[in-house]
C-alpha positions as CSV (number, residue, x, y, z in Angstrom):
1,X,1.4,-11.2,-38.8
2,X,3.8,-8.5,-39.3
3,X,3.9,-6.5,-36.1
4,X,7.7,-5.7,-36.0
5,X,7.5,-2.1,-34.3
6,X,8.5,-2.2,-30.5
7,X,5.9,-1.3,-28.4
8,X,6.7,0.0,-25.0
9,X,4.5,-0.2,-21.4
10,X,6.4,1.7,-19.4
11,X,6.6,6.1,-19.2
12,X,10.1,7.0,-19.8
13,X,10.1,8.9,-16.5
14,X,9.9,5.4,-14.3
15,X,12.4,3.3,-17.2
16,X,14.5,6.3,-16.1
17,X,14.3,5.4,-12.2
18,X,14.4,1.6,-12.9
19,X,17.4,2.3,-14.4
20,X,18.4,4.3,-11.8
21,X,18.4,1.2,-9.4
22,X,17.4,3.6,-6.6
23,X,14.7,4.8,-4.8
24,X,12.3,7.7,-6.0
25,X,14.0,10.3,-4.4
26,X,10.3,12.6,-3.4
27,X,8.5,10.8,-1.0
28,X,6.2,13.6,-0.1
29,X,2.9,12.1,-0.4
30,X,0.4,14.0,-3.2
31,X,-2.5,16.1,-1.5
32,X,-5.0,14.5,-4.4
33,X,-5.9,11.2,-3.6
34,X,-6.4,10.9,-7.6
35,X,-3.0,11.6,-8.5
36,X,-1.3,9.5,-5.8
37,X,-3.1,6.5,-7.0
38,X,-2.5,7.6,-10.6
39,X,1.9,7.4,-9.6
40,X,1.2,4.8,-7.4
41,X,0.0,2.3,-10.0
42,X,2.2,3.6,-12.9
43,X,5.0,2.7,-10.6
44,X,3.5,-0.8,-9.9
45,X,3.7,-1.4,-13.9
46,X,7.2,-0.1,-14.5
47,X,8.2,-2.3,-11.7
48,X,6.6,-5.2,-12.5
49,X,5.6,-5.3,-8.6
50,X,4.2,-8.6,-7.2
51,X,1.3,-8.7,-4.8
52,X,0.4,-11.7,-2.1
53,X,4.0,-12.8,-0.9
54,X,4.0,-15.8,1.3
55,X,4.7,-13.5,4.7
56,X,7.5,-15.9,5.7
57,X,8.8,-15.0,2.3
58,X,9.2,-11.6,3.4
59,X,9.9,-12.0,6.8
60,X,13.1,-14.4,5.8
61,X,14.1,-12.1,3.2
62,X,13.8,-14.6,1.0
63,X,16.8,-15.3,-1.7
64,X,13.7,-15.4,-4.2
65,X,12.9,-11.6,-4.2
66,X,16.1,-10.8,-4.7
67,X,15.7,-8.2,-8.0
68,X,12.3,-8.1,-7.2
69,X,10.0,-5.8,-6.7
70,X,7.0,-6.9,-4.3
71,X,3.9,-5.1,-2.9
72,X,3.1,-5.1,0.6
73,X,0.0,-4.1,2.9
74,X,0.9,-3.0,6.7
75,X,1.1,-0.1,8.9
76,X,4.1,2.0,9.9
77,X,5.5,1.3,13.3
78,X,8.5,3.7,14.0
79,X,9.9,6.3,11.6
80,X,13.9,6.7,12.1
81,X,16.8,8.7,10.7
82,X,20.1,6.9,10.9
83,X,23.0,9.0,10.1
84,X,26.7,7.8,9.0
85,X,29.5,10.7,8.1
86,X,27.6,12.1,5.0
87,X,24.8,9.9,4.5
88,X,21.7,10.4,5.8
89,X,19.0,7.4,5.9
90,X,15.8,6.6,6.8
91,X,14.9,4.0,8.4
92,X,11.1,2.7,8.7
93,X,9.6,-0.3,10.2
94,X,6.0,-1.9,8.6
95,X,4.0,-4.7,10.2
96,X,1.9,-6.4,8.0
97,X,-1.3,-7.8,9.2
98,X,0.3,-11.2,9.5
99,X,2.4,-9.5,12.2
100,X,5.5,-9.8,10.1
101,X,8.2,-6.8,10.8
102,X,9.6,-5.3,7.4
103,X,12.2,-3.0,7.5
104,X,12.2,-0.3,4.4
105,X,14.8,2.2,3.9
106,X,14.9,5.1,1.6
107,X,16.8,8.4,1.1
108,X,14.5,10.7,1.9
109,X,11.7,11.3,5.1
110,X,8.7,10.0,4.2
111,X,6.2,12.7,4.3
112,X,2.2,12.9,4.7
113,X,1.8,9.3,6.0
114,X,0.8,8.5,9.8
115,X,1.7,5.8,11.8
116,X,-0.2,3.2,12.7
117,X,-2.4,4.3,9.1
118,X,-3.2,1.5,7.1
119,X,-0.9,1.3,3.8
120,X,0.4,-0.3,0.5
121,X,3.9,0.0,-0.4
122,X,6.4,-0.4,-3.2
123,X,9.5,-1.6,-2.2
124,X,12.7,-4.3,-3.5
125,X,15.3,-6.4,-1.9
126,X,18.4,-5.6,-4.2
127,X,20.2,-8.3,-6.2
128,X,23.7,-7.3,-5.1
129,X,22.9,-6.9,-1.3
130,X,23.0,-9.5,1.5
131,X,20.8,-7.5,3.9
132,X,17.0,-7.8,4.4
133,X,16.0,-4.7,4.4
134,X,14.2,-3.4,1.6
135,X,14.2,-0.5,-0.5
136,X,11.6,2.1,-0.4
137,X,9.8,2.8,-4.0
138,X,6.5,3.7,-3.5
139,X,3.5,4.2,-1.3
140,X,-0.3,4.4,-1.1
141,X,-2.8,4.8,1.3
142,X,-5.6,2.7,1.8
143,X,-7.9,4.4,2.1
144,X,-7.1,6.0,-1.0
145,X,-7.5,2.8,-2.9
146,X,-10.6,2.3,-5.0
147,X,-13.3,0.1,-3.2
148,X,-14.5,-3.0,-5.0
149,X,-17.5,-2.0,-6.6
150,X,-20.4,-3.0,-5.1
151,X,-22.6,-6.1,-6.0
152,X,-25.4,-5.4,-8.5
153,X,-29.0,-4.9,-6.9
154,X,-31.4,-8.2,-7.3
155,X,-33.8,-6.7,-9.3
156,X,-37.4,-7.6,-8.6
157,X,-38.8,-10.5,-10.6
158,X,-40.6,-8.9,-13.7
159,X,-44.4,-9.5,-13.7
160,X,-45.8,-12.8,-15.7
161,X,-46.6,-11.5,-19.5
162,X,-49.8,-12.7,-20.4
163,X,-49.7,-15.9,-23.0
164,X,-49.2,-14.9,-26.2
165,X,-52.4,-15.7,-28.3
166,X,-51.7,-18.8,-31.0
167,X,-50.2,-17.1,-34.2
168,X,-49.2,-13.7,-32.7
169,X,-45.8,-12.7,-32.9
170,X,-43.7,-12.3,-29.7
171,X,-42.3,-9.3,-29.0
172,X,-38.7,-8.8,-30.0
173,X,-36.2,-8.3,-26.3
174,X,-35.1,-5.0,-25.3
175,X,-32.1,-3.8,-27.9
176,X,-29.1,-2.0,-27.0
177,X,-30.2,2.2,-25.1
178,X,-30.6,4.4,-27.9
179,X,-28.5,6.9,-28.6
180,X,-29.4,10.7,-27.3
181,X,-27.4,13.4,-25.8
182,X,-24.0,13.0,-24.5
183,X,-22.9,13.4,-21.2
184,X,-20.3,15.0,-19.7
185,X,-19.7,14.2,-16.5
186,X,-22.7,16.0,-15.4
187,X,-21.5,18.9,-17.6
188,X,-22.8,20.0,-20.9
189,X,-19.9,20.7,-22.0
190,X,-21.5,23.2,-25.1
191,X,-20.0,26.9,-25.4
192,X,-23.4,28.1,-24.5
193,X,-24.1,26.7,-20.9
194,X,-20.4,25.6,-20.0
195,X,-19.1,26.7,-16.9
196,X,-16.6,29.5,-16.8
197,X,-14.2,27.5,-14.4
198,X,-15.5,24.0,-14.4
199,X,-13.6,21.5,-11.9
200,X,-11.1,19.5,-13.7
201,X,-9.4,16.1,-12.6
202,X,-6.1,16.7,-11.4
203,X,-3.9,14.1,-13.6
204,X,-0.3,14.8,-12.4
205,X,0.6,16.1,-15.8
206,X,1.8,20.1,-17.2
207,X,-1.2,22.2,-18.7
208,X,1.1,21.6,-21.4
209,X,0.9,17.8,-22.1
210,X,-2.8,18.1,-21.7
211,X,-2.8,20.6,-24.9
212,X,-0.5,18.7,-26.7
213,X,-3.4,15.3,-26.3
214,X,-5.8,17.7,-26.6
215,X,-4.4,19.1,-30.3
216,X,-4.0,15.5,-31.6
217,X,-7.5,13.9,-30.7
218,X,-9.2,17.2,-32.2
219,X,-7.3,15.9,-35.5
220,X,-9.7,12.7,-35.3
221,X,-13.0,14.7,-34.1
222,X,-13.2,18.6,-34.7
223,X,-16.0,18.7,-33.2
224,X,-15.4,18.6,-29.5
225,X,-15.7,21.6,-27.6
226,X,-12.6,22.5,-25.8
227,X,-14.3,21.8,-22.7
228,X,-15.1,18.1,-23.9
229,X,-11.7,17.8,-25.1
230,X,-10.4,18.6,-21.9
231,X,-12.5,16.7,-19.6
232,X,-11.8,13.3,-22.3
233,X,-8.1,13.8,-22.3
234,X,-7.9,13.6,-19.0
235,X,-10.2,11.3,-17.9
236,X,-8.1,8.8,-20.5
237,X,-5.4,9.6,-18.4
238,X,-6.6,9.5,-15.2
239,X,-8.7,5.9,-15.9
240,X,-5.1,4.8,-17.4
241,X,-3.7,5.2,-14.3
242,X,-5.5,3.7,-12.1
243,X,-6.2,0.4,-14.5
244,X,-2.2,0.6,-15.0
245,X,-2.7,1.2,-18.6
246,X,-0.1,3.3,-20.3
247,X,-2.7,5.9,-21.6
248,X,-1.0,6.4,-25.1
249,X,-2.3,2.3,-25.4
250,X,-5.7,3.9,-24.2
251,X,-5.9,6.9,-26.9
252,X,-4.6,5.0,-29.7
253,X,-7.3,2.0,-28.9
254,X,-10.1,4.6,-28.5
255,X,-9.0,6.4,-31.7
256,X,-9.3,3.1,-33.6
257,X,-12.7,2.1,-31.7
258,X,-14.7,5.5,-31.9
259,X,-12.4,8.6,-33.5
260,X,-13.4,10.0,-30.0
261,X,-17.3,10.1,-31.1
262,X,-18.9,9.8,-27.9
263,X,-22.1,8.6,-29.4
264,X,-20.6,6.6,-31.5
265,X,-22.6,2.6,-32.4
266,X,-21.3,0.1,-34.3
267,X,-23.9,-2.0,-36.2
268,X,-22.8,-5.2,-33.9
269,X,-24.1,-3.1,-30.9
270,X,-20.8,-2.1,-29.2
271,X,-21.5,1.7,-27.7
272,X,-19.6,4.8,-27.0
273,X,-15.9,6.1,-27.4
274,X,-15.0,2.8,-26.5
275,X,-17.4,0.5,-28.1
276,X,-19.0,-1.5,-25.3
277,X,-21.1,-4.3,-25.9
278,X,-24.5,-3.7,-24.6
279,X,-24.9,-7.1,-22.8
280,X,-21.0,-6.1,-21.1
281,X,-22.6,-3.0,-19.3
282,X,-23.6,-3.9,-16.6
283,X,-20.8,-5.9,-15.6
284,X,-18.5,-3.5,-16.4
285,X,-20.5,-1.0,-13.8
286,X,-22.0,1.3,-16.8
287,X,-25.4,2.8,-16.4
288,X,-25.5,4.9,-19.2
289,X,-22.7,3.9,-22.3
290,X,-23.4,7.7,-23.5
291,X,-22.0,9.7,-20.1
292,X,-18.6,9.7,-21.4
293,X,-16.4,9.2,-18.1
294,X,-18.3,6.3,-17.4
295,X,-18.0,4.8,-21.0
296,X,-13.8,5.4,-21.1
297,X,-14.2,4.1,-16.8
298,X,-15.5,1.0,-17.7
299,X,-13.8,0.7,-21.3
300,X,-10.0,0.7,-20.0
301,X,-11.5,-1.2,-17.3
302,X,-12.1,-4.2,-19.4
303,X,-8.6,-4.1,-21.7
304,X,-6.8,-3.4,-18.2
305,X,-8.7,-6.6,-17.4
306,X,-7.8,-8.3,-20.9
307,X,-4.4,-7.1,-20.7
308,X,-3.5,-8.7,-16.8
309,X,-4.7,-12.1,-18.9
310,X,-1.3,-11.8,-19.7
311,X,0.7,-10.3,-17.7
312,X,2.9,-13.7,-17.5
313,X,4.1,-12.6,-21.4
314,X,6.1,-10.1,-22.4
315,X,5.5,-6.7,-22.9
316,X,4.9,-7.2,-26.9
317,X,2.9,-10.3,-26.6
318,X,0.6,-8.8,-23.5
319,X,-0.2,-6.1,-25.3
320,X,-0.8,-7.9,-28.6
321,X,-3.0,-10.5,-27.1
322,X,-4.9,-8.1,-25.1
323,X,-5.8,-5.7,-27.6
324,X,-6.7,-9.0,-29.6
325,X,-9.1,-9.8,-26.7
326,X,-11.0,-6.5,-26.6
327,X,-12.0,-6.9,-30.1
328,X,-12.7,-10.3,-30.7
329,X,-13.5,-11.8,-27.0
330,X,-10.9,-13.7,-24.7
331,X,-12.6,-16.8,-25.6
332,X,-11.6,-16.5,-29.2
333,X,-7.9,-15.6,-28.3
334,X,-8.1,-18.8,-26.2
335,X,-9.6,-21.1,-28.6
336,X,-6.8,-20.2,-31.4
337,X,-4.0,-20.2,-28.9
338,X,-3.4,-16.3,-30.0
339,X,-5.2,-13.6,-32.2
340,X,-8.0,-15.0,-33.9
341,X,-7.6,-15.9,-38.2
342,X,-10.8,-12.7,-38.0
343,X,-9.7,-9.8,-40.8
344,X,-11.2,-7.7,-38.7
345,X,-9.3,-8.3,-35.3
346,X,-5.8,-8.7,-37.5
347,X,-6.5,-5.3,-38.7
348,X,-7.5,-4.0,-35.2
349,X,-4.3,-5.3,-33.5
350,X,-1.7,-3.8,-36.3
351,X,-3.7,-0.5,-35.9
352,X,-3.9,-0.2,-32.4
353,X,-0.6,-1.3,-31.8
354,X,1.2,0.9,-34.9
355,X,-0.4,3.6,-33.3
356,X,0.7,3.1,-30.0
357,X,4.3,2.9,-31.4
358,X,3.7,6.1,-32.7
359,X,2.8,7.6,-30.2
360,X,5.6,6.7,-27.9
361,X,8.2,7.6,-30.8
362,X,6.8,10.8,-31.3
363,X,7.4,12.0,-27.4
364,X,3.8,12.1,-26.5
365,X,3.8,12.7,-22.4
């Protein structure tokens, strides 16, 4: 197949700091629990973090992690400045709930955390250093991470239908909601009964980034109010964020699944901006496939989900496969040991992925 153009997970701002090879140098933490999810799991991406380490692992240091980047759960012990001739460092001790002491160090006071307050942090064992402490990236607090989401209700058995009389026709099941009226995150979202200064999702990112989304998905549907363009751009964003997408995958996948028509349905049943399949709502935790947040919530849910398939492949190949597994099912992808021989998924994957590279060669934030 010939998908030659590089595609790239990771912002440029967190290449920059990998490249770096320190630590981020703001440790302030953000005052919106939204964005400081948002950073926290972009920054698990770039770094390719890994979650549940053996604790003897990290309480020996282990030569393993070397050049790693791992993710550990604990609570802050003692916060301490150490100070030699110019240098300034900081100096802070975690215990994890196995009772393992990690000691973290970072340039900079860590700011807005409590000890003793339940947290997840970032952090790397150089390849070039002997010690065992480790290097401070990131951090997030607990109770700031999103809850699993509750299991579904049991729904009450549905009463006996009568017997169908000999030569009837049964009744056909219950298709896929029909389509209405939008919604907008409880907003209208039309020029007549908008809201003068409606509450917007803080992203992390300049007015000015937002426009520049907002200008190129108006270019696939003009008819979005400014309000509605608003509220999707950044709810693509945000969603991104916390699924650890890289949200120009997100708006070059939803552009090829919808054009950004929120009532848009496909004639194999798949709803919304980002074409669910009716039978995959539930699951996916979506009442209603036409209230737009939850449709792109549940949407970048699933190719977050499609795309972690993979996460032991390279960049190229994760997101190849993934996108191959949105459209045509990860079943599919498994049987043929890669995308499917389907026209239609072929086409889908060299869209969404030639899009994607455009995106990121064109500068988009």
């Amino acid at each position: 197949m010939p998908l030659r153009a590089p595609l790239f997970l990771l912002s440029p701002l967190l290449v920059a700091l990998l490249a770096a090879g320190s630590p981020i140098a703001a440790l302030t933490y953000p005052a919106d629990p939204l964005q400081a999810l948002a950073q926290y799991n972009q920054l698990k991406v770039a770094l390719r973090a890994e979650s549940d380490i053996p604790a003897p692992n990290l309480a020996a240091a282990d030569q393993s992690l070397r050049g790693k980047a791992v993710e550990i759960c604990g609570r802050f012990q003692s916060m301490l400045t150490w100070q030699e001739g110019e240098q300034t460092t900081h100096l802070l001790l975690l215990q994890t709930p196995e009772g393992v002491s990690i000691t973290l160090t970072s340039s900079e006071p860590l700011v807005g955390i409590r000890l003793d307050e339940p947290v997840r942090v970032l952090a790397s064992l150089p390849a070039d250093y002997t010690g065992s402490e480790f290097c401070l990236h990131g951090i997030l607090r607990e109770s700031d991470f999103p809850p699993a989401p509750p299991p579904p209700a049991t729904a009450a058995a549905p009463p006996t239908p009568p017997p169908t009389p000999t030569g009837s026709v049964k009744p056909s099941p219950t298709g896929p909601p029909s389509p209405t009226v939008a919604v907008w995150g409880g907003l209208t979202a039309t020029p007549e009964t908008a809201p003068a200064n409606p509450e917007l999702p803080d992203v992390g990112m300049p007015q000015e980034g937002i426009n520049k989304w907002k200008a190129w998905v108006t270019k696939h549907n003009s008819r979005l109010t400014d309000l509605q363009l608003e509220l999707t751009v950044r709810w693509i964003i945000a969603y991104s964020a916390i699924h650890g997408i890289d949200h120009r995958l997100s708006f070059a996948m939803i552009r090829a699944e919808s054009d950004f028509r929120p009532l848009c349905r496909s004639s194999a049943g798949a709803l919304g901006m980002t074409q669910i399949m009716h039978n995959e709502l539930e699951d996916l935790g979506c009442s209603n496939p036409w209230n737009v947040q939850q449709n792109i919530r549940a949407g970048l849910g699933e190719l977050s989900e499609d795309l972690r398939r993979f996460s032991d492949r390279s960049n190229y190949d994760q997101c190849i496969l993934g996108l191959a597994c949105y459209n045509a099912g990860p079943g599919a992808v498994k049987k043929y040991g890669g995308v499917p021989p389907y026209k239609e998924t072929q086409r889908y994957v060299v869209k969404v992925s030639k899009q994607f590279s455009e995106l990121v060669k064109a500068g988009y934030p």
